[in-house]
PLY file of the C-alpha trace (Angstrom):
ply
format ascii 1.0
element vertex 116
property float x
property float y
property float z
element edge 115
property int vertex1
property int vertex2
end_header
-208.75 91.78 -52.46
-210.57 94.79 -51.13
-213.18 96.02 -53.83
-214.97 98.99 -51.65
-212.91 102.32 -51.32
-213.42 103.33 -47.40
-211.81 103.16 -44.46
-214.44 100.50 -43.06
-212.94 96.97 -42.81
-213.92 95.44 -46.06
-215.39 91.80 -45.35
-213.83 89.45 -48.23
-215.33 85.62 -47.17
-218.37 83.85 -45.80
-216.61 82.60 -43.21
-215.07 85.68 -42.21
-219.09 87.11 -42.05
-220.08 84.45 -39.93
-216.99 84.90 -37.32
-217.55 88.54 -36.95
-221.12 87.93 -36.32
-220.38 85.11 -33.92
-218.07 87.02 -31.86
-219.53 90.81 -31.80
-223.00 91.32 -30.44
-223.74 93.97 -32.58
-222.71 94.48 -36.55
-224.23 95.84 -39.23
-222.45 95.25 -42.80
-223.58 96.90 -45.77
-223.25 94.82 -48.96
-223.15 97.12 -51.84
-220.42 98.70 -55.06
-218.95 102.19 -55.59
-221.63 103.26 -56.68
-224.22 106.35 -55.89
-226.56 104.57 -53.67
-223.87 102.96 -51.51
-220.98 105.50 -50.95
-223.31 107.69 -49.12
-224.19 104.82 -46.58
-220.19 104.07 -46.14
-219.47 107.88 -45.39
-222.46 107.66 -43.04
-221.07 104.67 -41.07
-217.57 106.03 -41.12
-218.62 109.03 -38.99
-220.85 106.46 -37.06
-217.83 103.86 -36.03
-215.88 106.67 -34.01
-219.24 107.66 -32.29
-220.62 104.02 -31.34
-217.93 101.93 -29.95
-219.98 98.89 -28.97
-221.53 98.31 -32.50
-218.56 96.59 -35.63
-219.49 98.28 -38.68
-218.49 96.47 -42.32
-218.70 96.57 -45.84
-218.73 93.75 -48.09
-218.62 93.55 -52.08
-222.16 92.55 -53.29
-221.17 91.26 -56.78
-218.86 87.92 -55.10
-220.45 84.70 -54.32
-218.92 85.36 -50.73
-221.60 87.94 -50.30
-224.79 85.21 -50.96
-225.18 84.76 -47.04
-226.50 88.57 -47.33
-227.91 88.52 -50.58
-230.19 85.52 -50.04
-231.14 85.91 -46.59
-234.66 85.84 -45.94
-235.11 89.67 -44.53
-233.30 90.72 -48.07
-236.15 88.70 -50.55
-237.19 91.50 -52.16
-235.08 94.24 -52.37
-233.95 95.53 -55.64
-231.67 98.78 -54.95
-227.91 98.52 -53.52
-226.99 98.54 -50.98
-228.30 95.79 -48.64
-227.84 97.34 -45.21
-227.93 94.40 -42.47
-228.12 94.82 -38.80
-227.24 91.30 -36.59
-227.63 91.12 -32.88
-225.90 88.30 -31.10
-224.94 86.23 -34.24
-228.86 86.59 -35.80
-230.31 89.17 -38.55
-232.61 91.45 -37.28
-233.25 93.97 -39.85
-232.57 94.57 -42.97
-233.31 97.49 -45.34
-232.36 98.15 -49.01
-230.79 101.27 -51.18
-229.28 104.59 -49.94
-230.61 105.51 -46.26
-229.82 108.66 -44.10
-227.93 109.08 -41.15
-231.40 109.35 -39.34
-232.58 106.06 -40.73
-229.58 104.44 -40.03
-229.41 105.82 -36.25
-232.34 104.66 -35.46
-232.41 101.49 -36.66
-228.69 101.16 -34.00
-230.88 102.41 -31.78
-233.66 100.31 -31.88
-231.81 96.90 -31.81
-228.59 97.92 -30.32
-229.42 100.51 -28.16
-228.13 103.96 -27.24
0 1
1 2
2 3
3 4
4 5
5 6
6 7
7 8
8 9
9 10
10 11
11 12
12 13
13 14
14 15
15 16
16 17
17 18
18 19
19 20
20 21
21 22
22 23
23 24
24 25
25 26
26 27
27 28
28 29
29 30
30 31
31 32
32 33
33 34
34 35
35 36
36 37
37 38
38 39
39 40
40 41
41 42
42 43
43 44
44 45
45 46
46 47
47 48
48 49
49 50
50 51
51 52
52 53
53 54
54 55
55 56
56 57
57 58
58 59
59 60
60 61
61 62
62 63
63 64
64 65
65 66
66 67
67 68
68 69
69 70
70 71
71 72
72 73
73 74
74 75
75 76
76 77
77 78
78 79
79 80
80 81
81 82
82 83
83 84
84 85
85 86
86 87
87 88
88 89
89 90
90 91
91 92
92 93
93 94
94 95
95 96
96 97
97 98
98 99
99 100
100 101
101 102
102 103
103 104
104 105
105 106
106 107
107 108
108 109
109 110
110 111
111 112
112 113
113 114
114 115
């Protein structure tokens, strides 16, 4: 049941996390709602998935137990503000950052793990 409103594939399981992230190289997956923090962040990664080809982008519904993989991972302790933006390289977490970012931000955080 797809909770998030975009055109980004909507991750719905656990186990459908960890096969994307065991058989892409590079994902990022924001976790978040609807709501004014996270829609931003979608829109940006939208535009972003028909410009960078070699990176999956996702969303996945924060408030489902299938999303505690995110939520509790050790690079999210912390945060407080939706959504939690996570960046995996070859199957492993490499950043993670927390509430509404820029396309900027976002860019060159693909960038700097994934690269150009």
């Amino acid at each position: 049941m797809k909770l998030l409103e975009t055109s980004i594939h909507e991750i719905e399981t656990a186990a459908e996390l960890e096969k994307i992230i065991s058989e892409n190289e590079n994902v990022m997956v924001s976790c978040g709602r609807m709501g004014p923090m996270c829609v931003p962040v979608y829109d940006i990664m939208e535009e972003l998935e028909e410009e960078r080809s070699d990176i999956k982008f996702y969303t996945m519904g924060f408030d489902t137990s299938e999303a505690a993989p995110i939520r509790n991972a050790s690079l999210c302790r912390g945060f407080m503000g939706l959504p939690f933006n996570v960046y995996y390289k070859n199957g492993k977490m490499v950043k993670a950052t927390t509430s509404i970012q820029d396309r900027e931000q976002i860019t060159s955080i693909l960038d700097e793990f994934f690269g150009q």
